[in-house]
GUVO-589520 format. One record per residue (C-alpha): residue in one letter; chain; z, x negated, y. Coordinates in pm, whole numbers, plus 50000, padded with zeros to 5 digits. Layout:
code, unit, c3, c1, c2
A, A, Z, X, Y;
...
! end
This chain:
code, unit, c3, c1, c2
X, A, 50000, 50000, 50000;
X, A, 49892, 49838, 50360;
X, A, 50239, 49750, 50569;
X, A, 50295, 49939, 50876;
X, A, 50059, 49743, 51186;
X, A, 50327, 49566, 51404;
X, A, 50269, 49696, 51756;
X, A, 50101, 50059, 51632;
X, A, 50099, 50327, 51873;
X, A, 50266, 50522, 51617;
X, A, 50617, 50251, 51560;
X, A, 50808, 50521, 51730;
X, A, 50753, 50781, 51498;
X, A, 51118, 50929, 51453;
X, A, 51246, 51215, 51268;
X, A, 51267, 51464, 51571;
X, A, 50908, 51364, 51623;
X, A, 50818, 51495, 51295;
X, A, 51035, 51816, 51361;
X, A, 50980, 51908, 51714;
X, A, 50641, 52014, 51676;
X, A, 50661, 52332, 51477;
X, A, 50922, 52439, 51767;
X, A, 50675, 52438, 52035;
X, A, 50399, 52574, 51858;
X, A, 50229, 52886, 51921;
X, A, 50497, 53047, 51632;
X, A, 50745, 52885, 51824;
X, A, 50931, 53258, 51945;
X, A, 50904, 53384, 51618;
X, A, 51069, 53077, 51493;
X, A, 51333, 53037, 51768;
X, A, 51407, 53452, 51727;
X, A, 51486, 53406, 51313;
X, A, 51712, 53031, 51402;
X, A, 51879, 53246, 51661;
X, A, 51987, 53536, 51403;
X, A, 52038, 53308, 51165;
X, A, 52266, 53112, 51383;
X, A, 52478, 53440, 51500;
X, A, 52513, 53548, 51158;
X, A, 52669, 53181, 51127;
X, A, 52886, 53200, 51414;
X, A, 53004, 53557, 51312;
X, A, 53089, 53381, 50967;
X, A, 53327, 53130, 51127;
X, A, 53482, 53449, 51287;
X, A, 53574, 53674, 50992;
X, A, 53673, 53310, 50865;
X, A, 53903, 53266, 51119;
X, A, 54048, 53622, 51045;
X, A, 54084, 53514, 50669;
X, A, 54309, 53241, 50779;
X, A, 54513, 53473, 50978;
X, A, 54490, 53719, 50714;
X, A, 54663, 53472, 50436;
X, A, 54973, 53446, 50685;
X, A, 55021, 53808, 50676;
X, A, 54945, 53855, 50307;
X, A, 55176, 53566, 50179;
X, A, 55459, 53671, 50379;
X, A, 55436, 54022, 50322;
X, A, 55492, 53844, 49941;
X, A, 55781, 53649, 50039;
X, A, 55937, 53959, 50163;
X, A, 55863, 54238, 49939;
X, A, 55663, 54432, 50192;
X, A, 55486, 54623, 50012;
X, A, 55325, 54897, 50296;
X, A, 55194, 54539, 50441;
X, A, 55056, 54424, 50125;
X, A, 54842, 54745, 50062;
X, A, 54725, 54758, 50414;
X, A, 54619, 54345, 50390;
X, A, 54454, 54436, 50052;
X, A, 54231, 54669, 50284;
X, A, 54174, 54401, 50533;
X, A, 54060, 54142, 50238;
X, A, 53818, 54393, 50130;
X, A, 53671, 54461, 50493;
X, A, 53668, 54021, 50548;
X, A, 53507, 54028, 50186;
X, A, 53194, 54263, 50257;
X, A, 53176, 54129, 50637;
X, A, 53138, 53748, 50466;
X, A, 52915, 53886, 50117;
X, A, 52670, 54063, 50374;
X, A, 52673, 53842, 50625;
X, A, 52578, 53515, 50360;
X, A, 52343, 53748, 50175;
X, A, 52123, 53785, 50484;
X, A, 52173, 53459, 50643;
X, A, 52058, 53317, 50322;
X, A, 51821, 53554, 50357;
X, A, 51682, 53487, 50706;
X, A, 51689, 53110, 50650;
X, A, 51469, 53135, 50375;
X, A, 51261, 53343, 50561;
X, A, 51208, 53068, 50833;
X, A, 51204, 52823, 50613;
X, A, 50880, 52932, 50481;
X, A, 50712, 52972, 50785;
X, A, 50782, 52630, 50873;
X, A, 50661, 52454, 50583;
X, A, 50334, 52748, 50637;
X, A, 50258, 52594, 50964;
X, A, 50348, 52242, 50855;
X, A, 50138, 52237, 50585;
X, A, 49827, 52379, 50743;
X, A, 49885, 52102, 51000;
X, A, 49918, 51871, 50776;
X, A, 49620, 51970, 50579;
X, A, 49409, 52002, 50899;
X, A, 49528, 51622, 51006;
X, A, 49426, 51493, 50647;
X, A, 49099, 51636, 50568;
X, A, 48982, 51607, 50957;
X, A, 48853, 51320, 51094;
X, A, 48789, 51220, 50728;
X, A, 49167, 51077, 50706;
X, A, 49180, 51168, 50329;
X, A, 48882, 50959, 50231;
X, A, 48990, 50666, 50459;
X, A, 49383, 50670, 50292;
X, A, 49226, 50662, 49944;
X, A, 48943, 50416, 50042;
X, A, 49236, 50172, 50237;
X, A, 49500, 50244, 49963;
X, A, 49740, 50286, 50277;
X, A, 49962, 50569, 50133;
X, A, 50032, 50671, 49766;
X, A, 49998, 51050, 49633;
X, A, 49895, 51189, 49984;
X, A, 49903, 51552, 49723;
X, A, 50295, 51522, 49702;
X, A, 50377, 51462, 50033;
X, A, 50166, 51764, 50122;
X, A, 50318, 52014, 49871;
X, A, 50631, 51869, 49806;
X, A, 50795, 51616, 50118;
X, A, 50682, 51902, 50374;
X, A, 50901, 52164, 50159;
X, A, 51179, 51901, 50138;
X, A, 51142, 51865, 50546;
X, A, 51179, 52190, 50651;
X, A, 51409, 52283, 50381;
X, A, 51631, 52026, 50382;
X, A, 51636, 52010, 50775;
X, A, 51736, 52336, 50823;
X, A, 52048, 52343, 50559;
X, A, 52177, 52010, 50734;
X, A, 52135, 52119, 51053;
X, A, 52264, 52455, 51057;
X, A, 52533, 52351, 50829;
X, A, 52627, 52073, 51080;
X, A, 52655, 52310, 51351;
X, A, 52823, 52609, 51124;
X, A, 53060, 52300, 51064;
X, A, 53073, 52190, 51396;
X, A, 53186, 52524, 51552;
X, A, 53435, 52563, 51218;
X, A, 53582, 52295, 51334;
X, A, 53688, 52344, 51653;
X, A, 53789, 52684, 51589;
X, A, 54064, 52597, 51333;
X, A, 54159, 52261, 51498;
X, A, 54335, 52502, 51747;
X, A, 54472, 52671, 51497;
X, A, 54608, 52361, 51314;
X, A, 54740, 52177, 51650;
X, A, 54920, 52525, 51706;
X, A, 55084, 52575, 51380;
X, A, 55165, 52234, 51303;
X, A, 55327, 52195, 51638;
X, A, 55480, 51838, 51634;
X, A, 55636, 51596, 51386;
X, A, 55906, 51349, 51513;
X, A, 56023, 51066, 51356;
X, A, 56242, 50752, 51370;
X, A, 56090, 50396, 51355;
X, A, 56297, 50122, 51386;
X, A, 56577, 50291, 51634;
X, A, 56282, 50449, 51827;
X, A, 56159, 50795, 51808;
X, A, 55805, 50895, 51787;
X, A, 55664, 51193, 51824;
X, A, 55286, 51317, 51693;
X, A, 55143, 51670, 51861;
X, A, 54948, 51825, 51633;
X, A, 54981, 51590, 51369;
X, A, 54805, 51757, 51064;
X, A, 54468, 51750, 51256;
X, A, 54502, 51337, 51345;
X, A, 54609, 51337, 50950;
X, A, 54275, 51552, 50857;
X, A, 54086, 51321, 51102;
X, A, 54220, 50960, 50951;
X, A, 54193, 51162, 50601;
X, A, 53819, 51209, 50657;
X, A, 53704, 50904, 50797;
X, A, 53836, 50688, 50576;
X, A, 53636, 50868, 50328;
X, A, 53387, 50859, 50504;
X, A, 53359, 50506, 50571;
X, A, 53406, 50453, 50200;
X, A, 53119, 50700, 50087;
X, A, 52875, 50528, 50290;
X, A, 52958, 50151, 50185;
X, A, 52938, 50224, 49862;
X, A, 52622, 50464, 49837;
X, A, 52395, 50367, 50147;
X, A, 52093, 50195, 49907;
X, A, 52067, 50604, 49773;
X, A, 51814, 50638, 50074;
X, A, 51586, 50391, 49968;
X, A, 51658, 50420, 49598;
X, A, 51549, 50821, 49677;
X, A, 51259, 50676, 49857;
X, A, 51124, 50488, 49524;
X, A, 51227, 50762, 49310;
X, A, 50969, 50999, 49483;
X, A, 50704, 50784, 49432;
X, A, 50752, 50670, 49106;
X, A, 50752, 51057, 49024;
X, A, 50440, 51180, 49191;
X, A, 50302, 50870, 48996;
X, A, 50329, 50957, 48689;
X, A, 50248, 51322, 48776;
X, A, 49917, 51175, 48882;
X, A, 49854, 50995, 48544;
X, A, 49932, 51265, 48375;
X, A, 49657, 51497, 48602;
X, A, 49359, 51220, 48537;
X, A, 49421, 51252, 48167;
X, A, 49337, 51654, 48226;
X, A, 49051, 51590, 48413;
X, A, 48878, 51304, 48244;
X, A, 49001, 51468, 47893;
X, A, 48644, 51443, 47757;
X, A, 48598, 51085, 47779;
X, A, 48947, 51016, 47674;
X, A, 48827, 51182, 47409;
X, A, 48518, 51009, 47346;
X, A, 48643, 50697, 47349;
X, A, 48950, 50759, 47112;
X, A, 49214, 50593, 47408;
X, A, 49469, 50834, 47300;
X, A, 49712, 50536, 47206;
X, A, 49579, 50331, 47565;
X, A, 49625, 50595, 47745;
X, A, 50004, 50679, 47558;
X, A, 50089, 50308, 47660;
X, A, 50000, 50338, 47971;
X, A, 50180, 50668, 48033;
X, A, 50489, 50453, 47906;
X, A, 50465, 50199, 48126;
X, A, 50419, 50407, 48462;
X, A, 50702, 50666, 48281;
X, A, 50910, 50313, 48264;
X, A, 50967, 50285, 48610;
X, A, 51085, 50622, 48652;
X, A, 51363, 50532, 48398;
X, A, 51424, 50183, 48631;
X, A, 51470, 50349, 48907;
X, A, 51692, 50624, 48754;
X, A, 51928, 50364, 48601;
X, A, 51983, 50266, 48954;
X, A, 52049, 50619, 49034;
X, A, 52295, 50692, 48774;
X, A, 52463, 50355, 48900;
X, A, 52522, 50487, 49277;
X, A, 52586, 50847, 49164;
X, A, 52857, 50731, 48917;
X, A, 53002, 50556, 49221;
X, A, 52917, 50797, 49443;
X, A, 53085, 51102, 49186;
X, A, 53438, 50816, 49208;
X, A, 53472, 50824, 49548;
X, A, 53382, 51203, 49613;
X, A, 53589, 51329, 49365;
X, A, 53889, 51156, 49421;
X, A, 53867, 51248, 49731;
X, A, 53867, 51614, 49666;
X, A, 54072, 51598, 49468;
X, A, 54332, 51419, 49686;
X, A, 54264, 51691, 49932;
X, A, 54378, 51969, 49719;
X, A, 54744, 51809, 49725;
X, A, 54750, 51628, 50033;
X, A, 54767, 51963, 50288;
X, A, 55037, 52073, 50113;
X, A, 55239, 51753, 50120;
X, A, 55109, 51693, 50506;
X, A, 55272, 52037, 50558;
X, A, 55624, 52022, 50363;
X, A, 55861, 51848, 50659;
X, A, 55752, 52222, 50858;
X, A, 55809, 52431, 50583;
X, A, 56170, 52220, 50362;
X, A, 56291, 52209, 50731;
X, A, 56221, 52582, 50811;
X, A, 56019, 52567, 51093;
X, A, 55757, 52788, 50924;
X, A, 55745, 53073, 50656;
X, A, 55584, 53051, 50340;
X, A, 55323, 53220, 50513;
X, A, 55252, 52978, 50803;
X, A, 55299, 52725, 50483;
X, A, 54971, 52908, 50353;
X, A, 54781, 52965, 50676;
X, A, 54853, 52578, 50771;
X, A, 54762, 52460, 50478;
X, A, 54441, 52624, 50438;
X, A, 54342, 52579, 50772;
X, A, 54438, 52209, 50752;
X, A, 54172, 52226, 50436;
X, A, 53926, 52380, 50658;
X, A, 53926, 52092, 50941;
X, A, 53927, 51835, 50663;
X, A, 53646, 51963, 50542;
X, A, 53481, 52025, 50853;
X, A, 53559, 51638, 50917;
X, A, 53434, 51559, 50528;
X, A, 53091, 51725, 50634;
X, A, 52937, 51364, 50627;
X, A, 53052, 51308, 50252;
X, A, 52976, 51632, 50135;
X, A, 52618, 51573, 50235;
X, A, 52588, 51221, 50177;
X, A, 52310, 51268, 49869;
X, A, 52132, 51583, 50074;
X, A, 52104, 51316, 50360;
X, A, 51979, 51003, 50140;
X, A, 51708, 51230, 50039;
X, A, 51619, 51382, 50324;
X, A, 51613, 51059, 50493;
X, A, 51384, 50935, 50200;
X, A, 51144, 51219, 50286;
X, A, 51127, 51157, 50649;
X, A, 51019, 50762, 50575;
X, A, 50727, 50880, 50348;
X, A, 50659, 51147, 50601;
X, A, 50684, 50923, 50874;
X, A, 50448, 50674, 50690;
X, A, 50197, 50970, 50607;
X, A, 50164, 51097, 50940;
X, A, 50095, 50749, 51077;
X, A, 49814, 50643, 50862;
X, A, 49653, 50975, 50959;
X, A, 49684, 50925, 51305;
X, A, 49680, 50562, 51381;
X, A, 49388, 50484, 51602;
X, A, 49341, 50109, 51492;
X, A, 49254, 50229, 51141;
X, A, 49058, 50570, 51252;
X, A, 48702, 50517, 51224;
X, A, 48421, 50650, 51504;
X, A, 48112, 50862, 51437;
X, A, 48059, 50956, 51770;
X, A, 48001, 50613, 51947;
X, A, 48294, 50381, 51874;
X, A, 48341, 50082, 51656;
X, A, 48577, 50006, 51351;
X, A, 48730, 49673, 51446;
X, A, 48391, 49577, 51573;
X, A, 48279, 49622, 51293;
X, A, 47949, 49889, 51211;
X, A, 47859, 50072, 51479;
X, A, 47750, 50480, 51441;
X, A, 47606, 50618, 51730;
X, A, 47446, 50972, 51758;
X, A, 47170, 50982, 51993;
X, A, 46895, 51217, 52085;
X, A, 46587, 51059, 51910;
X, A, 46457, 51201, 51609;
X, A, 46457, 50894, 51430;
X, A, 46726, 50750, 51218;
X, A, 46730, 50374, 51328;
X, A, 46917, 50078, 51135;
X, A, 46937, 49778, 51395;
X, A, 47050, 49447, 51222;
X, A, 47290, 49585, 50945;
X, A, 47527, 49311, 50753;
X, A, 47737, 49490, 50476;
X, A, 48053, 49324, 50400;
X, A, 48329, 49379, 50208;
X, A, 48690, 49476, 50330;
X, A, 48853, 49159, 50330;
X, A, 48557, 49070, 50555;
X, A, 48351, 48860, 50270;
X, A, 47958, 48979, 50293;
X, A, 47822, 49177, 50091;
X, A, 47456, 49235, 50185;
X, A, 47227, 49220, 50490;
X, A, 47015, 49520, 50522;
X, A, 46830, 49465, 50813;
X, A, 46628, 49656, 51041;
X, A, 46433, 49989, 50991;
X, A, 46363, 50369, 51095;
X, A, 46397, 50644, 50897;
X, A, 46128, 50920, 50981;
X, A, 46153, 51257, 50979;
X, A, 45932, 51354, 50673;
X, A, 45926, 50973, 50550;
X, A, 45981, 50913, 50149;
X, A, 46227, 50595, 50098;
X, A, 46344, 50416, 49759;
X, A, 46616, 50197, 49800;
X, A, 46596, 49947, 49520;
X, A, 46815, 49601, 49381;
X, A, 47042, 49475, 49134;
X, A, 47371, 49606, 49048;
X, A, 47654, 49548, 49288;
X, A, 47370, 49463, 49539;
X, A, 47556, 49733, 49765;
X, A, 47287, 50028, 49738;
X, A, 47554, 50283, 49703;
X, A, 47759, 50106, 49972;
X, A, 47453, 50150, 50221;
X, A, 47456, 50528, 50148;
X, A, 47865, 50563, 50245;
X, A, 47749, 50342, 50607;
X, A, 47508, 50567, 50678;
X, A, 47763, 50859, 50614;
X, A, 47983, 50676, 50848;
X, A, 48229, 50543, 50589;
X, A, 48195, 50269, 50518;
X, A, 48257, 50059, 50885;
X, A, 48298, 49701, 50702;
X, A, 48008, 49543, 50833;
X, A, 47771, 49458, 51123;
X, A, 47495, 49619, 51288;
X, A, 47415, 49974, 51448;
X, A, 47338, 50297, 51299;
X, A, 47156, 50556, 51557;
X, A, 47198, 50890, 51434;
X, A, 46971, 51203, 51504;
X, A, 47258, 51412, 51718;
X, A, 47227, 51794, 51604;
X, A, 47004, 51669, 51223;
X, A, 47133, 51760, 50942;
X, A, 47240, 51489, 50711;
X, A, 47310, 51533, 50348;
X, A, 47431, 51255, 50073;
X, A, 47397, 51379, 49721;
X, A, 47612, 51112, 49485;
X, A, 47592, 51044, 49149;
X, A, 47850, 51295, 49004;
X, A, 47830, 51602, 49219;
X, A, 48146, 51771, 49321;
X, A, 48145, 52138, 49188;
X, A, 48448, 52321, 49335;
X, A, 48672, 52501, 49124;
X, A, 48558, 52884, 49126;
X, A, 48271, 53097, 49085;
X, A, 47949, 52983, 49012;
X, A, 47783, 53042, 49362;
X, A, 48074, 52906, 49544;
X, A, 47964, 52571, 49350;
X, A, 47587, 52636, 49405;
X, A, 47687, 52698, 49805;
X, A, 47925, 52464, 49882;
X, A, 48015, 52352, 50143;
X, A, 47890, 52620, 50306;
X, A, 48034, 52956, 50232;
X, A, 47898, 53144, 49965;
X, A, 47826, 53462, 50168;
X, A, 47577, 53254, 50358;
X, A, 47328, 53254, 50100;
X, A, 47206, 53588, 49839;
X, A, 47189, 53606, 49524;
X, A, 46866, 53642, 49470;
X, A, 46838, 53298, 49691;
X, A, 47090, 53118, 49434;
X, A, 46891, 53264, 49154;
X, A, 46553, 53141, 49251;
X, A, 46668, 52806, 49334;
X, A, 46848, 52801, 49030;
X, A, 46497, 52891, 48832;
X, A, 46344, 52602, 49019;
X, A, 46550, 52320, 48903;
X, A, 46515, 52433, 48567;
X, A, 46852, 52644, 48516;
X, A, 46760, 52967, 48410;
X, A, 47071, 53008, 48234;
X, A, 47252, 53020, 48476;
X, A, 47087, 53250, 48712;
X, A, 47265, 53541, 48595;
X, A, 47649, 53374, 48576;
X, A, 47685, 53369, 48957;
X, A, 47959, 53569, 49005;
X, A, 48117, 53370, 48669;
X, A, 48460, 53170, 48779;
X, A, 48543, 52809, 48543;
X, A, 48564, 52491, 48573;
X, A, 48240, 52394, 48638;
X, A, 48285, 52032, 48618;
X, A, 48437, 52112, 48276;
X, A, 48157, 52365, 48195;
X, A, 47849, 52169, 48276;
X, A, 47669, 51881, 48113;
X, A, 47571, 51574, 48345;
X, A, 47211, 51663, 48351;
X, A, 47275, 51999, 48435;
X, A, 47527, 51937, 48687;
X, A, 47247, 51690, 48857;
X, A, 47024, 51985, 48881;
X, A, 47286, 52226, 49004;
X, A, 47331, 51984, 49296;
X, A, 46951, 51994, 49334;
X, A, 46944, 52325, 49380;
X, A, 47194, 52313, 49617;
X, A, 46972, 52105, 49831;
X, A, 46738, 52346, 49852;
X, A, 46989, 52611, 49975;
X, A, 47094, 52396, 50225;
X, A, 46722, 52232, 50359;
X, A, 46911, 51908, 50540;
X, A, 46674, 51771, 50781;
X, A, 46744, 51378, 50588;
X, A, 46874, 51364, 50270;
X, A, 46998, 51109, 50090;
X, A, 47018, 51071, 49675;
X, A, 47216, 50831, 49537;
X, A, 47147, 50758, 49167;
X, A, 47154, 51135, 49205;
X, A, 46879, 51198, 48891;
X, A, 47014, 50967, 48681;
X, A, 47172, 51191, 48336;
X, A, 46877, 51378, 48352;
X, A, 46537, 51286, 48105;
X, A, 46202, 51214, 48273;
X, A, 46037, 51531, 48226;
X, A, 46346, 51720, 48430;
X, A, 46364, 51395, 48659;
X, A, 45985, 51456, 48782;
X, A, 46073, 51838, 48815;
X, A, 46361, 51790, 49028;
X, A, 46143, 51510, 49282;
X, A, 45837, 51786, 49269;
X, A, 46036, 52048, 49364;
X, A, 46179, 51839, 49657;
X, A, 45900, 51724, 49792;
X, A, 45743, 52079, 49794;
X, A, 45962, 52228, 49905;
X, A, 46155, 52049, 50166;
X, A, 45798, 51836, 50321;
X, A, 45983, 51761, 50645;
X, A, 46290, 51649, 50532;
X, A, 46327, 51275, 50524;
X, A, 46449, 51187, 50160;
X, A, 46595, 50839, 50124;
X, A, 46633, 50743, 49710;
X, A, 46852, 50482, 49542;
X, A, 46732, 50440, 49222;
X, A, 46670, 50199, 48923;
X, A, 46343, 50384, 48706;
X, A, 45990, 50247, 48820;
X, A, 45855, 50586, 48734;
X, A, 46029, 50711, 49108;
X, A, 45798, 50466, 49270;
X, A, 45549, 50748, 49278;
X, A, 45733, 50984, 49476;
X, A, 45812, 50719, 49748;
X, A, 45589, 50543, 49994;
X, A, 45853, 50342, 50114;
X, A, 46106, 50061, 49933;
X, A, 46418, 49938, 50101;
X, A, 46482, 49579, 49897;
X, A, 46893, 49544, 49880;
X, A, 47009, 49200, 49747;
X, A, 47322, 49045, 49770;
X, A, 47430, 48846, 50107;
X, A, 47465, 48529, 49922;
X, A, 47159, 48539, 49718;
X, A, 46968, 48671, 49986;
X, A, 47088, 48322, 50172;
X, A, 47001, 48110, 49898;
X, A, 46674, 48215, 49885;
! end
């Protein structure tokens, strides 16, 4: 994976930078109207808390003194508290969820918009600058808004918890005075400085001992979405797999990539089982310590057994308002370790240094694609090179006419294929200028067609919409490249990838050509699974039917010669310089 560019525009990329959009986005009031309720029903929470605590003063005295009128009429106060608090998380819960959704909705289609524009997806998989771009899409943008909305709204639910029962805690535990040598001290509401010392030590400790969770949680993601990936290209290259008998290669390899999963969980189960010490002896410290914090107040009589109660549980209440950091230690490792890979994501999208031009800039100085309003498609002094900057070939100089027949021929590894992705615009490792028609339409058949997922004419269509074209369109053009078979399966949905042979997805892509009538179009070993009869079909239907379309060729077969006037030589850099 490429390190983060010292000095990007993008270094500052912070966590409220990745959250602060969605807020002022055009959902913005709905969003702020649903984290408004939400945050009432919070607040109103901490209040029919705050009568609980009064509530076990009354109840446990009434106890200690055989009321028993009081005890019936605090039994019907518990039940109001009960069904105030049962409603009140039941919606809340509710609510959150609610905006939660919406969030991730509008994050996603962001996200989604920022990877597939500008061609970001093909340059992060071309660069290798960010690992499963998929998970951190469906999976680190669910964990973001998620995750951010528990901590934060707990944090503040906390927050205002706290406060609320620190005044009750300072007023109920009054003062405790003492004797140290021959001098008397005095400590005003000393069960909330006892809460305080109570949680920070904890809190200090939690953290020494578990801070490497975040990046530990960081690896553990990736390692995951790795293997999830392996396991995905054995689905969809299952037929060759096949063919080849690699079932025990592939099984190995599997292993392997599983094997760092169970690395990196070792070192998980290491930090947790320190992490569980810690945390559970602290809670369970704090189910004693209140009481023993409280027992000068109540062995001395200064308070009833029902103060005893109410002190004591509101004492448990600030300490674990104060424990809010160690309670969400491991929700904060992980959170943190999705707001790195986010973080990371978000800057490879949008880092200008590595975003490539097709509308007059340069990559690095590198190729140069300009769009201009001839009709021509010029190539001015174009050097290939490889991305570590080695060369790869020198193409030269040339037009492309409109209606002009090209066949681009050399040896293997010449970079033929690596010519058609610079005249796409992406491929910018290189040297030279590329003048575009502005307003032609260009289209780049590869070798393997992509079929989309879904009905048949979807495939035949794409990437236009399939409404654009009829049926009776599809069919015909269908009948022309030699698929007859298929003319009738258009509204069929599979796997078409899965479905079709190689020959037959080469004519399917053929006749999607001819849907889409580009004004230059450019085939890239595009013919080559099909047999010569169905070869010279496909380049006689082409040239029929599309005469002013420019059609540039890459090809190996002699017998293509005859369809092309023109031959575009491609030889590698160094042997070209030899010779």
């Amino acid at each position: 994976m490429t390190e983060k560019p010292t000095g990007s525009a993008d270094t500052d990329i912070t966590a409220w930078g990745l959250i602060k959009p969605y807020w002022v986005s055009e959902d913005r009031w709905r969003a702020r109207g649903l984290l408004a309720l939400v945050i009432a029903m919070n607040m109103t929470m901490v209040a029919a808390n705050v009568w609980f605590n009064s509530w076990q003063r009354i109840f446990f005295d009434a106890i200690q003194q055989y009321n028993y009128p009081v005890f019936k009429s605090s039994l019907l106060q518990f039940t109001v508290i009960a069904m105030a608090l049962i409603l009140l998380g039941s919606y809340r819960t509710y609510f959150r969820q609610m905006l939660e959704f919406r969030w991730r909705q509008w994050l996603t289609t962001k996200y989604l918009h920022d990877w597939l524009g500008d061609r970001a997806y093909y340059r992060i998989e071309r660069d290798r600058l960010a690992d499963n771009p998929d998970q951190r899409v469906s999976v680190d943008l669910q964990a973001l808004a998620s995750a951010t909305l528990n901590l934060s709204l707990g944090l503040l639910s906390t927050t205002v918890t706290l406060f609320s029962f620190i005044v009750i805690l300072w007023n109920l535990s009054g003062a405790l005075a003492f004797h140290l040598f021959g001098t008397e001290f005095s400590i005003p509401g000393y069960m909330v400085w006892a809460a305080l010392v109570y949680a920070a030590i904890g809190s200090y400790v939690t953290h020494k001992v578990n801070h490497p969770l975040v990046s530990i949680n960081y690896q553990q993601q990736r390692v995951e979405a790795d293997f999830r990936f392996s396991l995905i290209r054995i689905r969809e290259n299952a037929d060759q797999i096949a063919l080849y008998q690699g079932e025990p290669a592939e099984e190995q390899a599997l292993k392997g990539v599983f094997g760092h999963i169970r690395d990196n969980w070792r070192l998980i189960m290491r930090f947790t089982r320190r992490f569980n010490i810690v945390v559970i002896s602290y809670s369970q410290l704090a189910i004693v310590f209140p009481y023993i914090a409280a027992a000068p107040k109540y062995f001395s009589k200064s308070i009833t057994f029902g103060m005893y109660q109410q002190v004591t549980g509101a004492f448990g209440t600030v300490s674990d308002s104060f424990s809010w950091f160690i309670n969400n230690y491991d929700s904060l490792a992980e959170w943190r370790a999705t707001v790195n890979r986010l973080r990371e994501f978000h800057r490879v999208m949008g880092d200008q240094h590595l975003r490539e031009s097709v509308s007059g800039g340069t990559y690095h100085g590198g190729i140069n694609v300009r769009m201009t309003d001839t009709r021509t498609l010029t190539i001015d002094d174009l050097r290939l090179q490889h991305p570590d900057g080695t060369p790869l070939s020198n193409i030269g100089s040339f037009d492309i006419a409109p209606k002009s027949r090209w066949l681009v021929r050399g040896p293997s590894g010449s970079g033929k294929s690596t010519l058609m992705r610079s005249l796409a615009g992406l491929w910018p490792f290189g040297e030279g200028t590329i003048d575009a028609p502005a307003g032609a339409k260009l289209m780049f058949v590869p070798q393997r067609a992509y079929l989309p997922i879904g009905t048949l004419k979807a495939a035949l269509a794409y990437p236009s919409d399939e409404s654009v074209f009829t049926d009776e369109a599809c069919r015909e053009v269908l009948t022309a490249c030699n698929l007859p078979e298929l003319a009738d399966r258009l509204a069929e949905d599979a796997h078409w990838e899965r479905t079709l042979s190689p020959g037959e997805q080469q004519r399917l892509a053929a006749a999607r050509v001819l849907l889409q009538k580009p004004d230059y179009l450019f085939l890239d070993e595009a013919t080559s699974a099909l047999d010569p009869d169905n070869e010279t079909l496909i380049y006689t239907v082409l040239n029929e039917r599309l005469p002013d379309t420019a059609i540039v060729s890459v090809a190996h077969r002699k017998s293509l010669e005859a369809f092309h006037t023109q031959t575009i030589l491609v030889e590698r850099a160094l042997e070209r310089a030899a010779a």
